[in-house]
Each structure stands twice: as structure tokens, then as C-alpha cells.
C-alpha positions as CSV (number, residue, x, y, z in Angstrom):
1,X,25.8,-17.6,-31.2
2,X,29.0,-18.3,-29.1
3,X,29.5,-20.9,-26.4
4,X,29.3,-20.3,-22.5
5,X,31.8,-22.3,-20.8
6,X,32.1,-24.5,-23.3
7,X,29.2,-25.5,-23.7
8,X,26.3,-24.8,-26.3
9,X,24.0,-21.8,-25.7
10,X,20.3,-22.9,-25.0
11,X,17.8,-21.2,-26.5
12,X,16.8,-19.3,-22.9
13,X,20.7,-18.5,-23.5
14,X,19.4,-16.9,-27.0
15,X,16.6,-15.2,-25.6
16,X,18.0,-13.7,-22.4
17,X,21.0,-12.4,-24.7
18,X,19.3,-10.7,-27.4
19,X,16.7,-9.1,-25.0
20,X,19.8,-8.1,-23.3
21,X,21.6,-6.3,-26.3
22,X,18.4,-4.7,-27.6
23,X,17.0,-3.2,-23.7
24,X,18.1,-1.8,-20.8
25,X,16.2,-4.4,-18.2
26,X,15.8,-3.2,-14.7
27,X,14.6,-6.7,-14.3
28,X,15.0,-9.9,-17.3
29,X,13.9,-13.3,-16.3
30,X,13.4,-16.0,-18.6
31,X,12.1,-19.4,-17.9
32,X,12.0,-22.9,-20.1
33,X,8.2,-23.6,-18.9
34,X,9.3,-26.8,-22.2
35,X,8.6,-29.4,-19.3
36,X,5.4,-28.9,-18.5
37,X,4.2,-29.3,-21.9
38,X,5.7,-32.6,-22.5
39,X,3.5,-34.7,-24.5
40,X,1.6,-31.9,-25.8
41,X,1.1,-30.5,-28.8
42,X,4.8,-28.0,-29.9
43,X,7.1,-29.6,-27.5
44,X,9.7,-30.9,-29.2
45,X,13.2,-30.8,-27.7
46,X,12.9,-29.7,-24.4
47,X,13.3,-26.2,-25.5
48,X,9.8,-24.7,-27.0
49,X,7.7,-22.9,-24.3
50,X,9.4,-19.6,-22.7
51,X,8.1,-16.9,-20.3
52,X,9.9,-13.7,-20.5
53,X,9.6,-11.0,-17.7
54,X,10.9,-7.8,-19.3
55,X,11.1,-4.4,-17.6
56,X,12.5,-1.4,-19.0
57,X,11.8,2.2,-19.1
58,X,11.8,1.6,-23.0
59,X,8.6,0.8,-23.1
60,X,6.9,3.5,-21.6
61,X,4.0,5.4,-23.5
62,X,4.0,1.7,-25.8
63,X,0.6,-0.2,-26.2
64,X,0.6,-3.6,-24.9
65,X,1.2,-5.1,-28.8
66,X,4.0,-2.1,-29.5
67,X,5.8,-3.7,-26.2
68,X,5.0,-7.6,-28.1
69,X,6.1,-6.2,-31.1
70,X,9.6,-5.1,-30.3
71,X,10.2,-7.8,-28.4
72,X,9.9,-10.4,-31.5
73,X,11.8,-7.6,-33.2
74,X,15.2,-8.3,-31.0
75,X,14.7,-11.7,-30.9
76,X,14.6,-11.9,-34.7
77,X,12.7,-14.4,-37.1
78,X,15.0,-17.1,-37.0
79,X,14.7,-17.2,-33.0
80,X,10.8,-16.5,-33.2
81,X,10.4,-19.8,-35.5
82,X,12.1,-22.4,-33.1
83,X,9.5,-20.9,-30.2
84,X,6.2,-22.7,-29.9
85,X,5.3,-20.7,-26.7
86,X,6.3,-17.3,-25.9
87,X,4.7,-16.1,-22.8
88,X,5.9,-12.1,-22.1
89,X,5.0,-10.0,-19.1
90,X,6.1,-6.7,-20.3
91,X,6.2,-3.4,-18.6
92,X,8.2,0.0,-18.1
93,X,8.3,-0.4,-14.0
């Protein structure tokens, strides 16, 4: 992935840029929630537990796991496995 301003992309960076590429959002939030997991079980680097707020007409007519589904798609494997929480309100309005 390529720098921001010189500096090195977070993985909300990741997320919010791949969901980017592979929608249209009317609206894309995407929140490190990493903090208030501290000391639990999956936190790790301050960068583990996401919530992702994703509309797009794209997934109209999709079943709530069809929506889940092509989410983990554009984020890719390799992004999927350094997640330990990935909270997704999905909808098409």
C-alpha cells in the first residue's frame, strides 16, 4: 500500500481504501473501536477492532450475508487476517 504524507498507512487507511476502489459509497465511515478492547482478548497493536458503515446502491436486492460477503471480498484475505473485529452496518440507502 503507498504512504499518505509520508507517513505509513493504518489499517483504517487499508480498509477505507479498498472499500473505496471496490463501491461507490454514498456514505464510508470507518472507525478503530482497537481502544476499547485494550486488555482483552484480539487486541494487539492498537489496530484490531473496526466498524465499517457502508452505503451503496450496490447492494440492493443482496441478503444481509451477500452484503458481508463482498465486503471481505474487497478487503482481501490478507487484510481479513490482521482484523480481530469487524463490525459492518451495511445497506443500499
Amino acid at each position: 500500500m503507498k504512504e499518505q504524507k509520508g507517513r505509513k498507512m493504518t489499517r483504517a487507511d487499508k480498509i477505507y481504501e479498498k472499500l473505496s476502489q471496490a463501491f461507490t459509497p454514498q456514505l464510508l465511515e470507518v472507525v478503530n473501536e482497537s481502544e476499547q478492547h485494550r486488555g482483552h482478548s484480539g487486541y494487539s497493536d492498537g489496530q484490531s477492532h473496526f466498524r465499517v458503515k457502508l452505503i451503496t446502491s450496490e447492494f440492493a436486492g443482496q441478503s444481509r450475508i451477500a452484503r458481508h460477503r463482498s465486503v471481505h471480498a474487497a478487503l482481501g484475505a490478507e487484510l481479513v487476517a490482521e482484523i480481530h473485529a469487524l463490525a459492518l452496518e451495511l445497506s443500499e440507502k
